[in-house]
Residue, then its C-alpha position, 0 to 999 in steps of 0.5 A: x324222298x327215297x330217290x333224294x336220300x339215294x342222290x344225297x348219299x351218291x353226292x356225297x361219296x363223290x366228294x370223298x372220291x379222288x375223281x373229285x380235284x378234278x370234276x369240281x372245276x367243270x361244275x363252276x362253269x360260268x354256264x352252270x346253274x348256281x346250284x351246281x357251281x355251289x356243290x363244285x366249290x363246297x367240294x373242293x372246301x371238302x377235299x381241301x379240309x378233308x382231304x389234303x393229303x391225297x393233293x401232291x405237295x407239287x400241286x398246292x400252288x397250282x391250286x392256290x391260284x385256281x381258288x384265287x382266279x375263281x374267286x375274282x371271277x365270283x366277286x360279283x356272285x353268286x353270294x353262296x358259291x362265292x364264300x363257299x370258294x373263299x371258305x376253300x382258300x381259307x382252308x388251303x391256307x390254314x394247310x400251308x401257312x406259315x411255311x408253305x405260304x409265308x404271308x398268305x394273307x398280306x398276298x390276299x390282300x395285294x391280288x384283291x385290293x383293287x384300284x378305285x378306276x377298276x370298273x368291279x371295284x366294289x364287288x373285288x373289294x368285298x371279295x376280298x373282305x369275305x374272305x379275310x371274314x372266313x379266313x379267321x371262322x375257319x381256324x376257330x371251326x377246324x380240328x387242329x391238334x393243340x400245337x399245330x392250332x398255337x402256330x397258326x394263331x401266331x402265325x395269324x397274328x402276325x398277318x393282322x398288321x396287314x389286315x388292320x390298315x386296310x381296315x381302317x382304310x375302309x372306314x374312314x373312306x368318306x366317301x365309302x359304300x355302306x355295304x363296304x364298310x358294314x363288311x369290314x365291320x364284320x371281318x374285324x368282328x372275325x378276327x376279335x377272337x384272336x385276341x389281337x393287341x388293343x394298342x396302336x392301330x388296333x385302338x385306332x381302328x376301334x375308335x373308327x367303328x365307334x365314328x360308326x354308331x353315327x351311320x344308321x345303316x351300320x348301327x347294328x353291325x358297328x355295336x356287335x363289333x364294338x360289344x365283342x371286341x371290348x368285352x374279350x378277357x385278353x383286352x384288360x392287358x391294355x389299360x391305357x387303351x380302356x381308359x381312351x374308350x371310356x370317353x368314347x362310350x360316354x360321349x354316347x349318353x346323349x344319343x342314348x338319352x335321345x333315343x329313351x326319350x323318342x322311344x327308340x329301343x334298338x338305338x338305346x338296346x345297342x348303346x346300353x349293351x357297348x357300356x355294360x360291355x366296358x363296365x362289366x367285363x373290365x369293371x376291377x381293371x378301371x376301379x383300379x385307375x384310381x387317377x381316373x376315378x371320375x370318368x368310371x363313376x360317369x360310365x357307372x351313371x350312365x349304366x343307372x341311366x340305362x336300368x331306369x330307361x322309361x316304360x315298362x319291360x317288355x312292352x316299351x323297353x328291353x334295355x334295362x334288363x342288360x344291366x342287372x348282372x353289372x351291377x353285381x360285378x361291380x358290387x363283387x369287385x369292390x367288395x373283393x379290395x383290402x379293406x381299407x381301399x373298401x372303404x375309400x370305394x363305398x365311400x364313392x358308390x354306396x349313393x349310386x346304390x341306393x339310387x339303383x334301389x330307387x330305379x329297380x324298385x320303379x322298374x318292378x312297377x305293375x303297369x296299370x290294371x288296364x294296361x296289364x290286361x292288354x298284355x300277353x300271356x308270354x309279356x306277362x311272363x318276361x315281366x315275372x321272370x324280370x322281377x325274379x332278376x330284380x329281386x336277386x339284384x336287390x339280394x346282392x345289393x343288401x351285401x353292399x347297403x345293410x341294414x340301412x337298406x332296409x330301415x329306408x324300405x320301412x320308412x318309405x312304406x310307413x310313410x305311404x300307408x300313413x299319408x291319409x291325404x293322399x293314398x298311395x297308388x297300389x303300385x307303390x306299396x307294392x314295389x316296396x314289399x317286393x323289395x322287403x320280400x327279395x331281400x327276406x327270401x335270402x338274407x337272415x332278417x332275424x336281428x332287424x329291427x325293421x321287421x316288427x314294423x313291418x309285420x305291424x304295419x301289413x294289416x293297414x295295406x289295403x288290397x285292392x287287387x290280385x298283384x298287391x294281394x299276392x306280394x303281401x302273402x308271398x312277403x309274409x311267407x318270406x318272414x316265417x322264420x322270423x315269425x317263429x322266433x316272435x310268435x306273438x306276431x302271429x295274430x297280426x298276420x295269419x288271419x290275412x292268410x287264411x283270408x287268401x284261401x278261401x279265394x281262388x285268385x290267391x290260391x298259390x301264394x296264399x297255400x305257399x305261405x301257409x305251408x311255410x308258416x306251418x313248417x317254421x312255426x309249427x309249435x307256436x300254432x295251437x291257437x289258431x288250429x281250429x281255423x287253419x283246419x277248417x278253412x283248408x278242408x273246404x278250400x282243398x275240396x272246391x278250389x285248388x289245383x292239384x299241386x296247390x292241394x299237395x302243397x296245403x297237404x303237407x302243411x297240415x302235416x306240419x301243423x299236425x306234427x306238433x299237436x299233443x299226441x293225444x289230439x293227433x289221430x281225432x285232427x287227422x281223422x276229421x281232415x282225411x275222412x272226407x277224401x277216405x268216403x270219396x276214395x271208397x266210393x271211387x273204389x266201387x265204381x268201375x274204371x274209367x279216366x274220370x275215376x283214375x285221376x280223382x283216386x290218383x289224386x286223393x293217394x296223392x295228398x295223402x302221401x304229401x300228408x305223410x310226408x310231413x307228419x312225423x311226430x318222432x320229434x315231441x319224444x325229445x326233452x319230454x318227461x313223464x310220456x309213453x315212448x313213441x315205440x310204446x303207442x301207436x303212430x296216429x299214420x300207421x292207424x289210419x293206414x291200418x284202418x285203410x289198407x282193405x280198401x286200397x286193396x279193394x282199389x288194387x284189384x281192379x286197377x293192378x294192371x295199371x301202372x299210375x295207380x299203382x305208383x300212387x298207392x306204393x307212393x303212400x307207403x313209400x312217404x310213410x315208411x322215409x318219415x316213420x322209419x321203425x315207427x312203421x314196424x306194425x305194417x311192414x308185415x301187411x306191406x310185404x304180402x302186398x308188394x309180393x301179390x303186386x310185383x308177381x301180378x304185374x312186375x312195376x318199378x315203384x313196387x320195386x322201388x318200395x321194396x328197396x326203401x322196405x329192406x334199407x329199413x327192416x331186413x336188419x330187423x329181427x323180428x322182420x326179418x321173415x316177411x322180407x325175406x318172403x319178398x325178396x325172394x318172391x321179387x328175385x324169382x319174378x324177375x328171373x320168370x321174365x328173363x326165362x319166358x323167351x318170345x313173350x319178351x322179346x326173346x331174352x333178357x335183351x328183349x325185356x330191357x330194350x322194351x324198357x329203354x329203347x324205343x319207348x314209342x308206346x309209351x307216353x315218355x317220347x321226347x321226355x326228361x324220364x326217357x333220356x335218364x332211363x336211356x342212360x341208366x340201361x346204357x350203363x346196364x348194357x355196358x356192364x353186360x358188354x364188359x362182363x359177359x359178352x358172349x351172352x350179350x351177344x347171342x340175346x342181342x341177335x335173338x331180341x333184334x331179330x323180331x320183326x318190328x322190335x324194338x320198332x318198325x323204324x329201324x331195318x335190320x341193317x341198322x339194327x346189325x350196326x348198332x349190335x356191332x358198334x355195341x359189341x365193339x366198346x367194352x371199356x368205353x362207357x361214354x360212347x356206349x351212352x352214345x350209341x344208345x341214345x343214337x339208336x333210341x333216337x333212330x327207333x323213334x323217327x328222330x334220326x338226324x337229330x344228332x350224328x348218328x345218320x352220319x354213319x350209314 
């Protein structure tokens, strides 16, 4: 690998070299092995794009015609040396037209178009149409400044009246060679994106590669160059030539209908995404061709046809996913009209809507048990994120259905769940609540007058299996607000819920809903207390995960919150004594994995308890009660009563970071939701952050301390123990700096153990490693800009040390990132830049952006 990298970089400077207009030429000898023959044409793409001006302008014909002999001499391949040749040519004539080569392209054409007696013909003519393929792909990839770039799209679009005849010539041959006619479908997929005009020619040479779609073999490539030609935004100039495809596109239905039918999913793929193309990208453009009214309503139709295509999605068919954001632009685009053309437009496609209700809700069918048991875990998860696109479509169609939508959602399931004679397929019921909780999720369903039916008729569902069961709490968490303003509906539903936590199947969606039941309709739950608590106390302790168990936490915090205050501190006690008698066994044992994790997790859920239990809400509009300030806060007690033992559990654990955090994460919580409430403990809190942050300096520490002087450094009576910290954090701090080769030798040193190579720690390739990347780039930055000196005397001292900041990196590559970092004092961007190239370096992942490029 050494000897390979040193070829490479040798390889490469002799293609920057002036030697090399010359030494290109020999490496394409016809005796020369492929390989060598590529590097000789992908360096003269190299001089040519990088370095024109060292070629005298005398020279630039004399080159034209080598690249334009060797082309012709490459026609029959290699396939590589011949595009990287065209790739070349293509270059040149971006550097010469329209001055110095006026009618580049018209010359191409002429010097390949080859007469049909000429014995290599065929490989002449696919020469040439590679070449005009790349010709376009090298001017949208070069770096152009903005008005050389105008002149030569202009000037290339000029040249498409030479290449659109030859074009159509090719396809309409009968006689024609497919891989001839799949090559010029994809040249003119090339020059789409220069926004040729869509009239004349240019629409007929469309309407070729739609006679096209007939031949198997250029299927694919016709269907790409159709989708990308009809769907640029420039196209809508050109109505009239809309309005002619649409027949086009409709005269495909059959095919497509064909093709559901015997189960051919890339035909009916590929017709689908040529319809979605023309209806969506120009939906307002064809509304607005109101004498044509018929023919964009047929086009709509047939996009229905495709999001109801048979089977399910992603096993039978993955068609029907392509149409989804149609209709969203069509219910956009009709809703943005005047209101009286609004009118005239609903009139026409508020049916077609409410038959797109009926597909998409037979689309999110669940496939039989059986069948869905055979699926694998990644279908399974296509199929859940299908569903989650169908429910935001069912969201946007309410914005064109209303209400009406609804009451025929209410009406269906009645009708389901009271047809005794012939019960409903579990699939059924299913489908219709989903729909119900899509729409409830998002829109306010409080002045429905559906929505007492259906919390009345929820309790007659008979669940048979998870699917159904987890669509019927999800649906009754959707409700909650809505729950909150009709509290006497409680009863129909909470039972089912708690039935669901108490069953690990349902564990998710059933805390989920509780969670939201319990914020919403907190006041409104005294009733069912008792049971919510008993019922969560022995599932959290046998059967949730650990997110489902925060989750649950801080829905009884919410249900706690609203207690009179006098039941608060007995309810609160009796939930966490358990996990506090666990937490002090697990404070008397000695470290290890299994006893860090269970600590870790029973700080956890107490923090998410904490998190919502906050009773400064009952002082509003209460008469004849103590002020909150006045009795103890029921938090602040219990942490009073717990803070021996989490000390007890900080002095075996201070060294390590997670337990730490977990601890400073009770505090944190408590003090964003008690604010001055927490005014008892801040006292007791300030001595132990001190004796943290001096042990063992740690982030979250730091980050309670910030939140601890937000709150009470304005405060008086608090002012002394913050104070205290502050200074002791400040003096600390300023240690670590001053302790020289213990951390790396300087400040540098410890913010380069921090942010650079992270390679001892378990952040590598994370989220957390590339936002602290940026935040000590900043800090590196303001060093640059501010005291620059400094920066560099302890970026020579910290890069000096063997192996630091790691073993990846040499000390040349450590001397050109200080170099490149001392040089930018004002440009923050690529300073970022510059970080994360060398972090990136420090952890073996150099290659993955630019930044090998500079050595």
């Amino acid at each position: 690998m050494e000897h390979k990298n040193v070829a490479q970089k040798w390889l490469t400077q002799a293609q920057t070299s002036r030697q090399a207009w010359q030494f290109c030429w020999p490496l394409l000898s016809p005796d020369k092995l492929p390989e060598i023959q590529f590097f000789g044409a992908s360096t003269l793409h190299t001089k040519i794009s990088c370095h024109w001006a060292d070629l005298p302008t005398d020279q630039h014909q004399t080159l034209r015609m080598q690249l334009l002999s060797h082309i012709s001499h490459f026609s029959s391949g290699p396939k590589m040396v011949l595009t990287r040749l065209c790739v070349a040519l293509a270059s040149l004539a971006l550097h010469t037209m329209p001055q110095g080569w006026p009618q580049a392209v018209a010359d191409m054409v002429r010097v390949y178009q080859p007469e049909k007696e000429e014995v290599n013909a065929h490989a002449q003519c696919l020469a040439l149409l590679e070449l005009l393929t790349v010709l376009p792909e090298e001017f949208q990839s070069c770096r152009l400044p903005q008005a050389r770039r105008a002149q030569l799209r202009e000037a290339l679009a000029g040249e498409w009246t030479a290449v659109c005849p030859l074009l159509r010539q090719l396809l309409q041959r009968q006689e024609g060679n497919s891989q001839v006619k799949e090559q010029a479908l994809r040249c003119l997929s090339s020059w789409v994106g220069l926004n040729f005009p869509l009239h004349g020619e240019s629409e007929g040479l469309l309407q070729d590669c739609f006679a096209a779609l007939s031949d198997p073999e250029l299927f694919d490539t016709a269907v790409e160059t159709i989708v990308g030609s009809i769907s640029q935004p420039d196209c809508q100039r050109y109505t009239d030539a809309l309005v002619n495809l649409m027949p086009l596109v409709l005269g495909l239905h059959d095919q497509l209908k064909a093709a559901a039918r015997d189960g051919d999913m890339e035909t009916s793929h590929g017709i689908c995404r040529i319809a979605v193309a023309l209806g969506e990208t120009h939906s307002r453009t064809l509304l607005e061709q109101v004498e044509h009214w018929q023919g964009y309503l047929a086009l709509v139709n047939m996009i229905l046809f495709c999001t109801g295509i048979p089977g399910h999605y992603p096993v039978n068919e993955t068609t029907s996913s392509l149409t989804l954001t149609f209709w969203y632009t069509l219910q956009d685009d009709i809703l943005s009209f005047e209101e009286d053309k609004q009118v005239v437009y609903l009139q026409v496609y508020r049916p077609v809507y409410f038959q797109l209700v009926d597909v998409l809700l037979h689309k999110a069918h669940f496939p039989s048990e059986q069948d869905y048991t055979s699926w694998s875990s990644d279908d399974k998860e296509q199929f859940r994120i299908y569903r989650v696109d169908i429910s935001d479509t069912l969201m946007y169609v309410y914005e064109i259905l209303g209400a009406e939508l609804l009451s025929k959602l209410y009406d269906r399931l009645g009708r389901l769940l009271m047809d005794t004679e012939r019960p409903a397929a579990w699939q059924d019921t299913e489908a219709l609540l989903f729909g119900f909780q899509a729409i409830a999720e998002t829109i306010d369903v409080n002045y429905s007058d559906v929505i007492p039916g259906l919390i009345g008729l929820i309790p007659r569902i008979s669940i048979s299996n998870i699917q159904l069961a987890d669509t019927v709490m999800y649906t009754i968490g959707s409700l909650a607000e809505w729950l909150a303003d009709h509290p006497m509906m409680l009863g129909n539903v909470l039972p089912m819920v708690l039935q669901g936590l108490v069953k690990a199947e349902l564990s998710v969606s059933s805390v989920s809903t509780l969670k939201r039941i319990c914020r919403e309709c907190r006041h409104d739950l005294a009733p069912y207390t008792h049971d919510i608590m008993t019922v969560s106390q022995v599932s959290v302790t046998i059967r949730f995960t650990n997110s489902q168990c925060m989750w649950l936490m801080q829905g009884l915090g919410f249900l706690l919150s609203a207690l009179p205050m006098e039941e608060i501190l007995g309810s609160l006690t009796t939930l966490i004594t358990p996990h506090i008698q666990r937490l002090d066994t697990l404070a008397h044992q000695e470290p290890s994995p299994t006893a860090k994790l269970s600590i870790i997790h029973i700080l956890g859920m107490l923090s998410s308890l904490f998190t919502t239990l906050d009773i400064s809400r009952q002082d509003e509009g209460s008469e004849g009660t103590t002020p909150a300030q006045a009795r103890p806060n029921p938090v602040v007690v219990v942490l009073q009563q717990v803070f021996t033992l989490i000390q007890t559990i900080l002095s075996k654990w201070l060294s390590d970071s997670e337990v730490v955090e977990a601890v400073c994460g009770v505090f944190e919580r408590s003090v964003k939701t008690l604010l001055n409430d927490f005014a008892p403990m801040v006292q007791q809190l300030s001595e132990m952050l001190g004796q943290i942050y001096s042990a063992f300096p740690q982030a979250s520490a730091l980050d309670l301390t910030r939140q601890m002087v937000h709150i009470f450094a304005g405060e008086k009576d608090h002012f002394s123990p913050i104070q205290a910290l502050i200074e002791l954090v400040t003096s600390t701090t300023l240690s670590i700096f001053q302790q020289g080769k213990r951390n790396q030798c300087s400040p540098l040193g410890f913010l380069l153990s921090l942010s650079l190579p992270l390679c001892h720690h378990q952040m590598v390739g994370s989220q957390s490693f590339c936002c602290l990347t940026e935040h000590f780039s900043e800090v590196l930055f303001c060093l640059n800009r501010h005291c620059p000196v400094l920066l560099a005397q302890w970026l020579k001292e910290g890069l000096h040390v063997p192996g630091f900041p790691s073993a990846q990196v040499s000390m040349e590559q450590k001397d050109t990132f200080s170099q490149q970092l001392l040089r930018e004092q004002t440009n923050k961007r690529r300073v970022k830049e510059i970080v994360k190239e060398f972090s990136l370096l420090c952890r073996g992942l150099q290659g993955t952006t630019g930044y090998s490029a500079d050595y």
